[in-house]
C-alpha positions in Angstrom: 0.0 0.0 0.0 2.9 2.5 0.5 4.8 1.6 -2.4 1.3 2.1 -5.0 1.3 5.4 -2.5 4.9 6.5 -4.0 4.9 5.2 -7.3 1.6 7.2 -8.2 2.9 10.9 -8.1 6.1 10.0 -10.5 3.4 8.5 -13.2 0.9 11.5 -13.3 4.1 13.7 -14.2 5.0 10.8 -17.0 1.7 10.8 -18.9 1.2 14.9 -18.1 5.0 15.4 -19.8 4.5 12.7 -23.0 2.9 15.2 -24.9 5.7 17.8 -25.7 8.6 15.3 -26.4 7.8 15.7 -30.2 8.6 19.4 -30.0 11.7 18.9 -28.5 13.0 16.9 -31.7 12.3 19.7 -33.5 14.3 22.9 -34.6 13.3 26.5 -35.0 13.0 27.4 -39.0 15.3 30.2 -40.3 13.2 33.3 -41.2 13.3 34.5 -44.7 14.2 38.2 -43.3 17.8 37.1 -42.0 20.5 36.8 -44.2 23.6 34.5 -44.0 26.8 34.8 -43.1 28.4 34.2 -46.6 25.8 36.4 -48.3 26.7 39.8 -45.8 30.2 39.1 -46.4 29.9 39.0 -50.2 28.2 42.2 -50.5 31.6 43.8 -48.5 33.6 45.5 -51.1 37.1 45.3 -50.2 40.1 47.7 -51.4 42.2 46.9 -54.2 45.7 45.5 -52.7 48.7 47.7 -52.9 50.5 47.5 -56.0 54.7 47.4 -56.6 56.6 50.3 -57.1 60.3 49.7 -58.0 62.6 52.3 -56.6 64.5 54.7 -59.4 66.7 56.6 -56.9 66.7 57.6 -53.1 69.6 59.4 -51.4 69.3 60.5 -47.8 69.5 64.6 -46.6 69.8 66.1 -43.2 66.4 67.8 -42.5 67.3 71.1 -40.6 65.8 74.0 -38.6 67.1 77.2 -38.1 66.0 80.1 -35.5 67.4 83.2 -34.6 68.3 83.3 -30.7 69.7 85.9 -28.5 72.7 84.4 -26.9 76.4 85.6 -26.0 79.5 84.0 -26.4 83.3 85.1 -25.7 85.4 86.6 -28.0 89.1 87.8 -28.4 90.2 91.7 -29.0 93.3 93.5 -28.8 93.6 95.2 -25.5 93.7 98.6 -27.2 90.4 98.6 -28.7 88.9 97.0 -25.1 90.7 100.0 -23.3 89.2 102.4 -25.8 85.5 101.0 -25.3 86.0 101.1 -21.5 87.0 105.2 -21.8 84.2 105.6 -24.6 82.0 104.1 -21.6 82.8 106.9 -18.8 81.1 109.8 -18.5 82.2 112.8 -20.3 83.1 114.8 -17.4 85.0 112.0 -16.3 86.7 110.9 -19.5 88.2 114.7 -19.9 88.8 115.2 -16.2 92.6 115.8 -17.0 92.3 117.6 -20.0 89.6 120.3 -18.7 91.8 120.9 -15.5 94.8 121.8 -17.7 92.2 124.5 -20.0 91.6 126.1 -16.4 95.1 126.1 -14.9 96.4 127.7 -18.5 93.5 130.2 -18.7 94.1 131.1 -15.5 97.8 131.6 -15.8 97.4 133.4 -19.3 95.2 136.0 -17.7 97.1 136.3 -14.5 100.8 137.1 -16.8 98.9 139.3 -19.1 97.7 141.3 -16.5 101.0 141.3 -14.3 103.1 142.4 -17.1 101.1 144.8 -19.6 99.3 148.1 -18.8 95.4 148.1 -18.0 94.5 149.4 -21.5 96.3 146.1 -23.4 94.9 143.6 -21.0 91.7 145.2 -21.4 91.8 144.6 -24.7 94.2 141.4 -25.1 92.5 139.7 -22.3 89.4 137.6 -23.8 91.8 136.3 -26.5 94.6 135.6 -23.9 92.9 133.4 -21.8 91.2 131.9 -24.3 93.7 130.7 -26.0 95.6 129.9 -23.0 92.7 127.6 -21.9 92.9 126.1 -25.1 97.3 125.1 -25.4 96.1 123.7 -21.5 93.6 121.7 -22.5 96.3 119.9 -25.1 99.0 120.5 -22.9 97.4 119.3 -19.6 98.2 120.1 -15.8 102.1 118.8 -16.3 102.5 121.4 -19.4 100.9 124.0 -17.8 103.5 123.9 -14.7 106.2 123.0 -16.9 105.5 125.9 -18.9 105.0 128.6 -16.2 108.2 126.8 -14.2 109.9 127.2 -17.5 108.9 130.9 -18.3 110.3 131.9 -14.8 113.7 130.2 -15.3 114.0 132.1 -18.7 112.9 135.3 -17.6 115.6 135.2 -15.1 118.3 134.0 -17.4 117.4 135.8 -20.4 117.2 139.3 -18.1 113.2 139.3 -18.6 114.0 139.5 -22.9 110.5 138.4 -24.2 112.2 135.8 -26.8 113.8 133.8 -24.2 111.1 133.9 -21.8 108.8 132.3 -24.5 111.4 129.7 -25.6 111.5 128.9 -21.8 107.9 128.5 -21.5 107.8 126.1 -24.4 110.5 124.1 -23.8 108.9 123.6 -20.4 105.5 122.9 -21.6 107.0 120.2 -23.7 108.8 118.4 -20.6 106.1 119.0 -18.2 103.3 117.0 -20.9 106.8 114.6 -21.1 106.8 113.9 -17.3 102.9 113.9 -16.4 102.3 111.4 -19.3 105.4 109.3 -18.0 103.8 109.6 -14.4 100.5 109.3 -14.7 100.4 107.4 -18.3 96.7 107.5 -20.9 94.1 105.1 -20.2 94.6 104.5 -24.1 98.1 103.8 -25.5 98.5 106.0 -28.8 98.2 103.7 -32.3 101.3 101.7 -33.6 102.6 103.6 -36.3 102.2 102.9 -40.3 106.1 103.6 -41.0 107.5 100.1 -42.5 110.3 100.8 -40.7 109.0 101.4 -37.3 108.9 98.4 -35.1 105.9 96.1 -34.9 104.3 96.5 -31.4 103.6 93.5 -29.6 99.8 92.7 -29.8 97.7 91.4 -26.4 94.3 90.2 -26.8 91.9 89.6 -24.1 88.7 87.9 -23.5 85.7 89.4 -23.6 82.1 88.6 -23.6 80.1 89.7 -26.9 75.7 89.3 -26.7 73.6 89.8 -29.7 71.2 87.6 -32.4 72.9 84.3 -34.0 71.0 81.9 -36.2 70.8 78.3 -34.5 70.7 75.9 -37.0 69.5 72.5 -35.6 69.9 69.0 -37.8 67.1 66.7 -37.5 66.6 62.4 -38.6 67.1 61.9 -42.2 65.0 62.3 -44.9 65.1 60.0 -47.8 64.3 61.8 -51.3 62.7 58.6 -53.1 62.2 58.4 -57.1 59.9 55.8 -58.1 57.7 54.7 -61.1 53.7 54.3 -60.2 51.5 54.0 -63.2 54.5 54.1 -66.0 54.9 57.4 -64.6 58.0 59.3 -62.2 57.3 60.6 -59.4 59.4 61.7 -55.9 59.1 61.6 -52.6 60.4 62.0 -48.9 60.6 59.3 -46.5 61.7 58.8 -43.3 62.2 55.7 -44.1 65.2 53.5 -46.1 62.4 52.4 -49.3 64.9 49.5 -50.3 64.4 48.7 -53.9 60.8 48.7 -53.8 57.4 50.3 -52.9 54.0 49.5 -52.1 51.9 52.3 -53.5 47.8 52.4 -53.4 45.1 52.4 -55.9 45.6 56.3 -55.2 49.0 56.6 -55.2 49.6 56.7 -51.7 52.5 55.2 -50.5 52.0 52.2 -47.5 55.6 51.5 -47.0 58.4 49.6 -48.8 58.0 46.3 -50.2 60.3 44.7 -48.3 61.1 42.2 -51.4 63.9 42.4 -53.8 62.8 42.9 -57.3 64.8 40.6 -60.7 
């Protein structure tokens, strides 16, 4: 009586389950709508392949690039023409300091003699032009040929027994060795030029280093560029690569080259 009990459930799930085993042998049709897979991939249209261009020439270049840059970079120049910049470089006050002290000491002592030994009436007259001039010889002469000169004049005045002619040959000659001794004391910032006589001795020449800023064109080299001649379509053509193309390449449909064949051509 238990066993029927057990056995009962399992059969009513047999006979309820026996009609829908012929569906299961069964597959679902294909619809009309859907194509295949060979059929989409037949209507793909695919590009032509690359066809062979042989290689006429190629030759390699340095590409470049050039830029103009502010830099600085050093530089040799005789010491002369760096002294003569330096004093071109003070003020102007400062760069004729020596000369401008030498116009006042000789106007000064033109004026002073002219009116120590000549009547009111001539240095009244004589006086503008005196000094003047004066101011001007110490200016070229400087402060050493101004005392030279007025040590001078004194020293001929008392030898030649105050004769005018001697006291001026007195002055000049001391002029001359006064300028001699102040230049040998306190020598130019700028040594004069070498002279142009063949004959004169050839100076020797320093050169220092210096520092010199301004614009310079920077030319930089880049990878090389292959300049390629090939023949596409029985016709020339060139191009630049940065690439080695070998002795062929492959060129499109539209003449666009892909890269180089990679194969030796007979």
């Amino acid at each position: 009586m238990q066993i029927g009990a057990a056995i009962y459930p399992g059969l009513v799930c047999i006979a309820m389950a026996l009609p829908a085993l012929p569906a299961l042998g069964q597959s679902t049709p294909a619809t009309a709508a859907s194509p295949s897979v060979p059929d989409v991939l037949a209507d793909i249209e695919l590009p032509p392949a690359p066809v062979l261009a042989p290689v006429l020439y190629a030759y390699a270049t340095l590409g470049s690039t050039s830029t103009v840059e502010s830099t600085c970079w050093q530089v040799l120049i005789p010491e002369r023409q760096y002294l003569i910049r330096e004093e071109n470089a003070k003020p102007w006050l400062l760069r004729n300091a020596v000369p401008l002290i030498g116009a006042a000491m000789g106007g000064f002592t033109g004026g002073f003699l002219l009116k120590r030994h000549a009547t009111a009436a001539v240095y009244k007259r004589w006086a503008v032009p005196v000094i003047l001039g004066s101011a001007g010889a110490g200016f070229v002469l400087g402060p050493g040929g101004v005392t030279g000169a007025v040590v001078g004049g004194a020293i001929g005045d008392k030898l030649g027994k105050q004769k005018p002619a001697i006291t001026a040959a007195g002055m000049l000659g001391g002029a001359l060795a006064g300028k001699a001794l102040w230049d040998m004391v306190f020598p130019p910032a700028v040594p004069p030029a070498p002279g142009n006589d063949p004959d004169d001795d050839i100076p020797v020449e320093v050169f220092l280093r210096d520092k010199t800023c301004g614009t310079r064109l920077q030319t930089a080299l880049s990878q090389s560029v292959y300049r390629v001649g090939y023949r596409f379509n029985n016709e020339e053509r060139v191009a630049e690569l940065p690439y080695d193309p070998g002795e062929a390449l492959l060129v499109s449909a539209g003449g666009d080259i892909t890269g180089p064949a990679r194969k030796r051509l007979d």
